[in-house]
N, C-alpha and C positions, 0 to 999 in steps of 0.2 A: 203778327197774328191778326187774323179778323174775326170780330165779334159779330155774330148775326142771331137776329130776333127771328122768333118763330111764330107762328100762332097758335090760338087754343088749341084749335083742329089738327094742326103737327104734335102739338106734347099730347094731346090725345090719342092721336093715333100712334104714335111709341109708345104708349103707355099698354093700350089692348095689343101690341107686338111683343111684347111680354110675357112670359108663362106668371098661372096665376100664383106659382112656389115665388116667383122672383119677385111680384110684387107687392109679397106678404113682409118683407125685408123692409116695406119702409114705415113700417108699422110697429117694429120692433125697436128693443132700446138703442141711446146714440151712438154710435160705431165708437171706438177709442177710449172709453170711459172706461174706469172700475166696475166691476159689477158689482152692485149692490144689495143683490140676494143671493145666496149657494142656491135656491133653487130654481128648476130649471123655466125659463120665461112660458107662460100661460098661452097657448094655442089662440092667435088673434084669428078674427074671421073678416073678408072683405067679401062686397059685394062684387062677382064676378063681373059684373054688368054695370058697377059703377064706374064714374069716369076719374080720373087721375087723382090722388090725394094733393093737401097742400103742399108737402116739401118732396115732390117729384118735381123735377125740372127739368127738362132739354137743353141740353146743352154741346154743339157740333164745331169742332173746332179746325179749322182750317188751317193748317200747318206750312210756314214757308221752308222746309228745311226737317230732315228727318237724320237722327245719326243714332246707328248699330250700332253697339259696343258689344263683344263675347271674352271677355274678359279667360273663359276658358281656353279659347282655340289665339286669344290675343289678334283678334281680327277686328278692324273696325270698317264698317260702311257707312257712307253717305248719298243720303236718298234727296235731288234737289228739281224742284218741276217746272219744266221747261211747257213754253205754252206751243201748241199745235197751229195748222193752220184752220182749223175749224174752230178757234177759240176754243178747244180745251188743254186737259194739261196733261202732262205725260210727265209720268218720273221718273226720274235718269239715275243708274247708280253707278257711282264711284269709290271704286277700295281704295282707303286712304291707311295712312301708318295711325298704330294708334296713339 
């Protein structure tokens, strides 16, 4: 896998790519925790027009290798990318057993 850095200006510009419900979520308590009150969490307010908070982060991951699994239909694919001749990539799929 390759790790790539981004700039301000990209996790920015993902960030206003965002509806402003979506980015009210990182504002809220930390995912996977107990809740710590029965009542229901207090209506945060962000500034539409502000730019990213601190724990928004970008993050794009580049995958060597991709595999299906449908455990319902018991079918497995594998998705693996093969480079073109214009330097890009094209992904090739293969039904494999599962």
């Amino acid at each position: 896998m390759v790790i790539v850095s981004f700039s301000s200006q990209q996790r920015e510009k993902s960030w206003f790519a965002s509806s402003p419900k979506s980015r009210l979520q990182y504002l809220g308590p930390v995912p996977g925790l107990p809740c710590v009150s029965e009542e229901p969490s207090r209506e945060s307010s962000l500034d539409p027009s502000a730019g990213p908070i601190d724990v928004f982060c970008l993050l794009v991951l580049d995958p060597e290798q991709v595999d299906y699994v449908n455990l319902k239909s018991n079918e497995r694919l594998s998705f693996k990318p093969k480079q073109t001749d214009d330097s890009g990539k094209l992904w090739v799929l293969e039904k494999i057993n599962p």
